[in-house]
C-alpha positions as CSV (number, residue, x, y, z in Angstrom):
1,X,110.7,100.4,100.7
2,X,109.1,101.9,97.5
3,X,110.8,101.3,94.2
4,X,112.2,104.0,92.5
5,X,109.4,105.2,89.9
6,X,109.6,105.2,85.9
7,X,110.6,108.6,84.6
8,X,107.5,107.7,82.3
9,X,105.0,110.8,83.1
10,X,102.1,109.3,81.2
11,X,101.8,111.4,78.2
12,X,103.3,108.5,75.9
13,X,103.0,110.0,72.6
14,X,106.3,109.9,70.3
15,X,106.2,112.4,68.1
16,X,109.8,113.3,68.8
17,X,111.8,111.0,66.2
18,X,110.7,108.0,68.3
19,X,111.1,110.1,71.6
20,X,108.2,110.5,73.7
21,X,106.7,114.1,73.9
22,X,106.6,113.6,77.7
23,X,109.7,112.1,79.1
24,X,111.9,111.8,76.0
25,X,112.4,108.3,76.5
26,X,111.4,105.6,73.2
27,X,109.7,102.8,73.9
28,X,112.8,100.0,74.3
29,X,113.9,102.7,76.9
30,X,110.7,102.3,78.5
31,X,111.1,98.2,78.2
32,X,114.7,98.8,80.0
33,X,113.5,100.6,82.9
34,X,111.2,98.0,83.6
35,X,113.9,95.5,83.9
36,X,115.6,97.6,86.2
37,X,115.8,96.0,90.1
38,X,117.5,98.0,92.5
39,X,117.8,101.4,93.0
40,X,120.9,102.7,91.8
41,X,120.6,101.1,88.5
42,X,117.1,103.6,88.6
43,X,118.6,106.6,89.7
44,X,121.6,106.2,87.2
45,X,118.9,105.4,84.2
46,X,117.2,108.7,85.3
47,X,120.3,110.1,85.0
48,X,120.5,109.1,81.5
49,X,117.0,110.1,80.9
50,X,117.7,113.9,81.8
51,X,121.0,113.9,80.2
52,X,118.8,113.1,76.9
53,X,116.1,115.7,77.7
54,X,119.0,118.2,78.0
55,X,120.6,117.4,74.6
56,X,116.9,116.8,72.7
57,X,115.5,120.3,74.5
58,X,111.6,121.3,75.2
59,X,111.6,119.0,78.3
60,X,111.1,121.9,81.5
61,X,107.8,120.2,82.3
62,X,109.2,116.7,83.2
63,X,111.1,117.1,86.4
64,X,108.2,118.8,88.3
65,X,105.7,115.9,87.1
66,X,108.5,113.7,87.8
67,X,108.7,115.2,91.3
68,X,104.8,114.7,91.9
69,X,104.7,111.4,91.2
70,X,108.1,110.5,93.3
71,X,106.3,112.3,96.0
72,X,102.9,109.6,95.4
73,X,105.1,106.7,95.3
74,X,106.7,108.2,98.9
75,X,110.1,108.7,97.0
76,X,112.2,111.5,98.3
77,X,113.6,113.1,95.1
78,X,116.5,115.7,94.8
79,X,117.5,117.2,91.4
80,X,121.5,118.0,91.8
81,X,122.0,119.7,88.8
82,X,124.2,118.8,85.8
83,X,121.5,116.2,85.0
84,X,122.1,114.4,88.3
85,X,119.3,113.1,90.7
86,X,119.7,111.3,94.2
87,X,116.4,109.8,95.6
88,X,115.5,108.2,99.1
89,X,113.0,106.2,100.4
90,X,110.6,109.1,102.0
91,X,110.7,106.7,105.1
92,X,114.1,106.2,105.9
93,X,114.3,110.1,105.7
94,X,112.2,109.9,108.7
């Protein structure tokens, strides 16, 4: 089963009062995420993560990125609205 991936979309510059420019996340965000072992705990950090782009702004490029690289990493991905995301394993979809 594939692991949830990092809402990190590689651009990693913060410029953004200590928020990256990318995914709006600062780096002991970043450092959290990685601690991060199951999947809910993922999904509900993403959560938080697009909660914060909603509140910071200037983010419309991150959950299509987001959705590519879910889609590499064979992650189903669903945006719900209201900052909410529910993601599946692309093979137990099957």
């Amino acid at each position: 089963m594939s692991k949830i991936p990092s809402p990190c979309i590689d651009v990693c510059k913060f410029k953004r009062d200590g928020h990256c420019i990318g995914c709006s996340m600062t780096k002991p965000q970043k450092s959290a995420f990685k601690a991060l072992d199951k999947d809910d705990q993922r999904v509900a950090f993403i959560e938080l993560v697009m909660a914060q782009q909603t509140v910071l702004g200037r983010y419309a490029h991150w959950q299509k990125a987001f959705a590519k690289k879910c889609r590499k990493k064979k992650v189903a991905l669903k945006f719900l609205g209201e900052g909410a995301a529910a993601t599946r394993n692309e093979d137990e979809a099957a």
